[in-house]
C-alpha positions in Angstrom: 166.9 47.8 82.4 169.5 46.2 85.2 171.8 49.1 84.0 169.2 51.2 84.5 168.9 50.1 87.7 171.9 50.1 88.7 172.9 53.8 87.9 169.5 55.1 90.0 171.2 52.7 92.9 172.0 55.5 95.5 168.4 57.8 94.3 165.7 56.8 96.3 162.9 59.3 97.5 163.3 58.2 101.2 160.4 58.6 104.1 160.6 62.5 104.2 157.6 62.9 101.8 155.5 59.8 103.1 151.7 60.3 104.0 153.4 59.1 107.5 155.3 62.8 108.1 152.5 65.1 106.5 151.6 67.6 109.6 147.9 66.5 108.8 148.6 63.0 109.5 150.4 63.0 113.1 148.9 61.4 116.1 149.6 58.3 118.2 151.2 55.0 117.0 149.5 52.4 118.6 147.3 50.7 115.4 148.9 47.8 114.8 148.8 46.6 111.4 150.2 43.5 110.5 149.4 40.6 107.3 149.4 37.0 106.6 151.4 37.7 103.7 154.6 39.0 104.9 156.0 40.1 108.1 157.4 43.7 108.7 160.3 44.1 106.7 160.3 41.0 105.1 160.1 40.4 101.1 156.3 40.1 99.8 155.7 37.0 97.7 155.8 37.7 93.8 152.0 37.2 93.6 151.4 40.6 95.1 153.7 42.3 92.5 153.1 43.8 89.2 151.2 41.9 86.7 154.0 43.3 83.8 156.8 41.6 86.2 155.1 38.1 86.8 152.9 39.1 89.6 149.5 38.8 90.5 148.5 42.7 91.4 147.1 40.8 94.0 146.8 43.2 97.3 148.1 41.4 100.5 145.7 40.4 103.4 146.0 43.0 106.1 144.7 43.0 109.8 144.6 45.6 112.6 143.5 46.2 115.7 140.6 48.2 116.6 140.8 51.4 116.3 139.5 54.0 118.8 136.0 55.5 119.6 135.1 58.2 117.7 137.2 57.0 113.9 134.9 57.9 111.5 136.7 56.4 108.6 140.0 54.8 107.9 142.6 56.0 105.7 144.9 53.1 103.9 148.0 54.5 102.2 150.6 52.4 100.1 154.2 54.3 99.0 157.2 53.1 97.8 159.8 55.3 99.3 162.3 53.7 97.3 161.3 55.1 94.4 164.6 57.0 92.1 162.3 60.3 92.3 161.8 63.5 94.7 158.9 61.7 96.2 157.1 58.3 97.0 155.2 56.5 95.0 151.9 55.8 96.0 150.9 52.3 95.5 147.1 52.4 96.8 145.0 55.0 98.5 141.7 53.9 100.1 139.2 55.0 102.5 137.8 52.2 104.7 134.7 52.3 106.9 135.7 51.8 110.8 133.5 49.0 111.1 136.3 46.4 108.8 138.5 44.6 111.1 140.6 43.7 108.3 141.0 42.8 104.7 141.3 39.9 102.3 144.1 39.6 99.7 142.5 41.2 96.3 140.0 43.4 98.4 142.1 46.5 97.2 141.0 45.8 93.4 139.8 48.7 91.7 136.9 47.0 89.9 135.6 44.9 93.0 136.8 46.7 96.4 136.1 44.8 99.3 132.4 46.0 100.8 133.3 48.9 103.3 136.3 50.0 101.1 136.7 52.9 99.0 139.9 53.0 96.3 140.4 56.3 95.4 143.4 57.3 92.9 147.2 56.5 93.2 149.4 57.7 91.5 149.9 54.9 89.2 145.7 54.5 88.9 142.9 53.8 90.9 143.2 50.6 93.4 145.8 48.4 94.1 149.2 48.4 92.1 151.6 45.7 92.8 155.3 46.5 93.5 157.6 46.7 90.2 161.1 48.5 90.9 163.4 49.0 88.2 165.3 45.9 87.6 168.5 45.7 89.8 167.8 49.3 91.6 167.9 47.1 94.7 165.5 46.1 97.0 162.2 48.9 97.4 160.2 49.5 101.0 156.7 49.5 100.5 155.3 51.2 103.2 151.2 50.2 103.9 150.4 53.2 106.3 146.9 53.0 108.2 145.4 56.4 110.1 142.4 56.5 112.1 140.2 59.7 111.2 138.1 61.8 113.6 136.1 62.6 110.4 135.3 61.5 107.0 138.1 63.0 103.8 134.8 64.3 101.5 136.6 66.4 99.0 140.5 68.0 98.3 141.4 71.3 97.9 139.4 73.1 95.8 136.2 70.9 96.6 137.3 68.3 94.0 135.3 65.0 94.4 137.8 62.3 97.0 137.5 60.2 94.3 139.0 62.2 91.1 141.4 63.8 93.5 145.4 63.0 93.2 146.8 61.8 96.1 149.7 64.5 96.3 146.6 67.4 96.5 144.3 65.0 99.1 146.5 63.4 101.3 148.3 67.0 102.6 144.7 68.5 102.8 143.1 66.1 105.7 142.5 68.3 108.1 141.0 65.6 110.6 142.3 64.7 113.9 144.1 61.2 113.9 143.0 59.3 116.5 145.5 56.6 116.0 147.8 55.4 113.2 150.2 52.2 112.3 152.5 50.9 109.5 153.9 47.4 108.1 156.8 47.5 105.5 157.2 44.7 103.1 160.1 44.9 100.9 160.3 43.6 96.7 163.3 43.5 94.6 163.8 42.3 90.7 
């Protein structure tokens, strides 16, 4: 697999396709997210990796500030946009009521979310999947994006359920304003 790894060094999917440059998604960037776990930019600890690497699928603690009047839900995205394909991966989707001021590590799990949280598909499964990059790729960003809606996300394109939707048909279909929106990057390497 470090072969492997090595010869996808140089393809990485980059930020063009993140949830943080859909159209949908712009607005101000003063949310600031931030976790007990890791600073921005630094390394995660292994327990919030991958159970199939030695991890714990464990999702970090996050915090934030408040976000403005008027959010009617929050939306928590999760990509790695160092991924060796055309576009991020994406880690954790989740919809979170306005009223959470933060969240406890594990409170992403798919089986028991956090009260006030909503996991929705990923692209890997429903809830919260640990980073595992290809063995000697290099070191991936993981990219925990957090938008303030004006309005609830109730269904995708085609009026398919939030919850059975894939992230690559919901997230470019939120049509709501955001009211605010912030990022923290941790970064995981094998």
């Amino acid at each position: 697999m470090t072969l492997l790894g090595r010869l996808l060094k140089n393809r990485r999917a980059g930020e063009t396709h993140t949830a943080w440059n859909l159209p949908g998604l712009q607005g101000p960037e003063l949310l600031t997210l931030t976790s007990r776990s890791f600073g921005d930019g630094d390394a995660m600890p292994r327990e919030h990796g991958a159970k199939p690497i030695g991890g714990g699928d464990l999702s970090p603690h996050l915090a934030w500030t408040p976000p403005p009047p008027g959010t009617a839900q929050l939306l928590l995205v999760v990509e790695d946009i160092d991924v060796p394909v055309g576009k991020p991966a994406v880690h954790c989707l989740a919809l979170i009521d306005p009223a959470v001021e933060h969240l406890d590590a594990g409170a992403l799990d798919a089986r028991k979310p956090s009260a006030g949280v909503r996991a929705l598909r990923s692209t890997i499964g429903r809830g919260y999947h640990g980073p595992a990059p290809i063995k000697g790729h290099g070191p991936h960003r993981y990219v925990f994006q957090l938008f303030a809606l004006s309005a609830a996300v109730d269904s995708a394109p085609g009026t398919t359920p939030v919850d059975r939707a894939r992230p690559r048909a919901l997230l470019p279909a939120i049509t709501a304003p955001v009211l605010d929106r912030g990022r923290l990057t941790g970064v995981f390497e094998r």
